[in-house]
C-alpha positions as MATLAB code, in Angstrom:
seq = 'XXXXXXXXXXXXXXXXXXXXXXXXXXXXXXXXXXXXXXXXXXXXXXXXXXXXXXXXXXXXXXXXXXXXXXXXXXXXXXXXXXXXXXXXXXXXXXXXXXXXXXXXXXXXXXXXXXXXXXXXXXXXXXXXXXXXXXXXXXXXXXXXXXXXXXXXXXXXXXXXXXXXXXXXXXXXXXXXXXXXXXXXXXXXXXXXXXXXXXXXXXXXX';
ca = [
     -88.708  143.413   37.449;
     -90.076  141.782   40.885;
     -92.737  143.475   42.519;
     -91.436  146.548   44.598;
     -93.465  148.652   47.522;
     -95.909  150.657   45.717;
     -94.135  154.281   45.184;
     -96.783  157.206   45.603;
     -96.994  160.284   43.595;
     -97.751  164.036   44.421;
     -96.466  167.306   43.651;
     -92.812  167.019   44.258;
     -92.315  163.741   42.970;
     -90.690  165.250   39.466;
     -88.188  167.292   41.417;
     -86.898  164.722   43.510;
     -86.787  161.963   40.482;
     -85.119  165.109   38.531;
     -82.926  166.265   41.702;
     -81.697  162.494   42.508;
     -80.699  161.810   38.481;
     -78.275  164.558   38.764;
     -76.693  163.175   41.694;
     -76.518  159.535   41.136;
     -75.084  160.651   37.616;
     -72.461  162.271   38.749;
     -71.699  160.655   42.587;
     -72.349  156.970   41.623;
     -75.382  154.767   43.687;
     -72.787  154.291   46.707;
     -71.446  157.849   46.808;
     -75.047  159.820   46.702;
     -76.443  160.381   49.820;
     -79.767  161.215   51.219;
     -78.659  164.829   51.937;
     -77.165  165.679   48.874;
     -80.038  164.171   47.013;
     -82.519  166.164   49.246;
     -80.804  169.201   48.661;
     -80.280  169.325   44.999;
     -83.703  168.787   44.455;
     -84.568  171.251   47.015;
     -86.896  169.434   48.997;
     -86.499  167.878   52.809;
     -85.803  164.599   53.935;
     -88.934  164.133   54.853;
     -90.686  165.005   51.821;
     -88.184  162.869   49.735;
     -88.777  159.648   52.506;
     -92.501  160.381   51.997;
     -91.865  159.135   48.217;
     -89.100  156.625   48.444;
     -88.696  154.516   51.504;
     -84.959  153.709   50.845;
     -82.002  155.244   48.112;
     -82.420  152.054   46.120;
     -86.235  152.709   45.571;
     -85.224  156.212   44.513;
     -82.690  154.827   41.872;
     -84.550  152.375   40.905;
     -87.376  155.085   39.656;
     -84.528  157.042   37.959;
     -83.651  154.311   36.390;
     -87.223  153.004   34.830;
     -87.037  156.968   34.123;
     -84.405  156.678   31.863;
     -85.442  153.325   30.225;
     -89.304  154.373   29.530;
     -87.716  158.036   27.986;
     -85.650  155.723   25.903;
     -88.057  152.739   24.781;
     -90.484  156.119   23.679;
     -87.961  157.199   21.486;
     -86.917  153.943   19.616;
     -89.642  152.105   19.241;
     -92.179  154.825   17.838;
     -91.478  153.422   14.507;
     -95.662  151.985   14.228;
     -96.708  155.745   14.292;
     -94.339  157.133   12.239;
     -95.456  154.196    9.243;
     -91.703  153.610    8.479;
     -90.226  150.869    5.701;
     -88.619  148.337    7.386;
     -85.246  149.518    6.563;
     -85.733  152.662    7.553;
     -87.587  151.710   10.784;
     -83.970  149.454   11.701;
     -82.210  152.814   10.896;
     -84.351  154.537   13.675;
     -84.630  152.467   16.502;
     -80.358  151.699   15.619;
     -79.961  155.390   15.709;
     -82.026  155.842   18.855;
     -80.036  153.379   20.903;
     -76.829  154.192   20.426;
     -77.565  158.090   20.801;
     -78.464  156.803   24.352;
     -76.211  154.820   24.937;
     -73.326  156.508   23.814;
     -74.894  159.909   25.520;
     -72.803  161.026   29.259;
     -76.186  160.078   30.865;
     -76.678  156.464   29.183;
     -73.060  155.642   29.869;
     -73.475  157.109   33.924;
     -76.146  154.375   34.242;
     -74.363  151.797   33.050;
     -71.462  152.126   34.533;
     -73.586  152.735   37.865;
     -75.444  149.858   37.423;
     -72.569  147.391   36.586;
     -70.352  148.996   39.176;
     -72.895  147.795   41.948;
     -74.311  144.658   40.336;
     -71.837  142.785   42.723;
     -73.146  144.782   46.285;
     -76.096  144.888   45.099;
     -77.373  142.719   42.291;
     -80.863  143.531   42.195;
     -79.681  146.938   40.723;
     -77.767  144.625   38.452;
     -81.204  142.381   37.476;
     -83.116  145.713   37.587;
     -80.879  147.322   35.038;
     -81.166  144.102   32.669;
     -84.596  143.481   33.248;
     -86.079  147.441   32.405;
     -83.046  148.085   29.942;
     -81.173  145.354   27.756;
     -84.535  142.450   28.240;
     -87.363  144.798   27.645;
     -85.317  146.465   24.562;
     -84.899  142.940   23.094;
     -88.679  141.972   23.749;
     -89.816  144.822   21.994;
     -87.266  144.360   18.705;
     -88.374  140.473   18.922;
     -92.260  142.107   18.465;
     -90.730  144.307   15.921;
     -89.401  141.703   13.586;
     -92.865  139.405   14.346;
     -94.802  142.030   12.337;
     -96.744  141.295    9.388;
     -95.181  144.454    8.251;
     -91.495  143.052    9.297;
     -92.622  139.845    7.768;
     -93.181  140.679    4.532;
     -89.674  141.896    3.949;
     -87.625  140.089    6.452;
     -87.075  135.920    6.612;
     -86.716  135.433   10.041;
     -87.467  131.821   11.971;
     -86.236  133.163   15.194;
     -87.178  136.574   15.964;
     -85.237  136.388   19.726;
     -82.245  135.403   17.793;
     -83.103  137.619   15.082;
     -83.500  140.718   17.172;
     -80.289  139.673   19.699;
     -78.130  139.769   16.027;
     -79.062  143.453   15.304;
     -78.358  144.761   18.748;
     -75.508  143.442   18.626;
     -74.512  144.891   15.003;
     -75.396  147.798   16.790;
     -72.679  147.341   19.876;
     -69.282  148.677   17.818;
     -66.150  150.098   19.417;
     -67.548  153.684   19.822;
     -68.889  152.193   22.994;
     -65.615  150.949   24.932;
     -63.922  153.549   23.541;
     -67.028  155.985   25.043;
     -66.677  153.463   28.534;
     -62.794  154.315   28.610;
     -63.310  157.843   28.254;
     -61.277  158.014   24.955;
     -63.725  159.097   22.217;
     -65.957  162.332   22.803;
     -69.991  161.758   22.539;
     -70.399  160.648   18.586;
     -71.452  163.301   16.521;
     -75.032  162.678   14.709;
     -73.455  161.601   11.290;
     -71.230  158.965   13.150;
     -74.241  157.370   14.588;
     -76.174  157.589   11.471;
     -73.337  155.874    9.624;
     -72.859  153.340   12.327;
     -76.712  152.434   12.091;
     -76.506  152.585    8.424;
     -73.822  149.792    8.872;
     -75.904  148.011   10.961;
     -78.674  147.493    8.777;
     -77.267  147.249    5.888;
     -75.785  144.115    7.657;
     -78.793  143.080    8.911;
     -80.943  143.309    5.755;
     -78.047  141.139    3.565;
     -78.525  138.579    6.090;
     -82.400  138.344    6.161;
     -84.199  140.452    3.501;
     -86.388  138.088    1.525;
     -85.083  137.184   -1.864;
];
């Protein structure tokens, strides 16, 4: 992301982050306002302007909110000393219970709604979500660990082919608002899918 104003912190920082998610969520970037924001969080104007100079500023936060929470729980997978397979299974499982979630589909369709107003939400979104996700997968499959099972010349590629195994039709039919949030087992399955995909196409032999 290009460099923003430097955002202080202090003791009421948390409540409006955790006040304005609520509202942008459910009003859109465009429909929140100021007042609402300030209220739901229960905190003044003042104290809110004394954190974020402007609404976008504010969103923006929310929004590398949401994308840290989510990189956190994906890409743990060096702690938790997975196999490779199962490692794939996590962080696939991991994305698309965010993205499929009310709140990971709110974003999106916040973020892509305004891209054309205003396109450094647009950049923003791509830049802390979707760019930084496929960085961190490239890394992933880079790994001596990843290396020793997987035959992979082009980890960008590579790592762009199993997100994409991982985009199915849950998701438009989530975006259209005709399918309910996936239960856990239709996730796991989809993931399982997904690797199992993956793995045919670059396990070593």
């Amino acid at each position: 992301m290009n460099a923003e104003p430097q955002i202080k912190k202090g003791r009421k920082y948390d409540q409006v982050i955790s006040g304005a998610r609520e509202v942008f969520m459910r009003e859109g970037f465009e429909g929140a306002s100021v007042d609402v924001i300030a209220r739901d969080a229960g905190v003044s104007k003042a104290t809110l302007y004394s954190y974020f100079p402007d609404k976008q500023q504010l969103f923006l936060a929310v929004l590398q909110m949401e994308c840290d929470f989510q990189k956190k729980a994906s890409m743990d997978i060096e702690i938790q000393q997975r196999s490779v397979p199962d490692a794939l299974h996590h962080i696939a499982s991991s994305m698309l219970e965010f993205f499929l979630s009310d709140a990971g589909l709110s974003i999106f369709r916040v973020c892509v709604g305004e891209a054309q107003r205003f396109p450094e939400l647009g950049r923003a979104f791509y830049e802390t979500g979707p760019c930084t996700a496929m960085a961190q997968m490239a890394a992933f499959m880079e790994s001596p660990k990843a290396r020793e099972v997987l035959d992979i010349e082009d980890a960008a590629q590579a790592a762009d082919t199993f997100m994409q195994l991982c985009r199915t039709d849950l998701m438009l039919q989530r975006l259209m608002g005709v399918a309910p949030v996936p239960t856990p087992e239709q996730i796991d399955k989809v993931a399982g899918e997904a690797v199992k995909t993956f793995m045919a196409r670059y396990a070593r032999r």
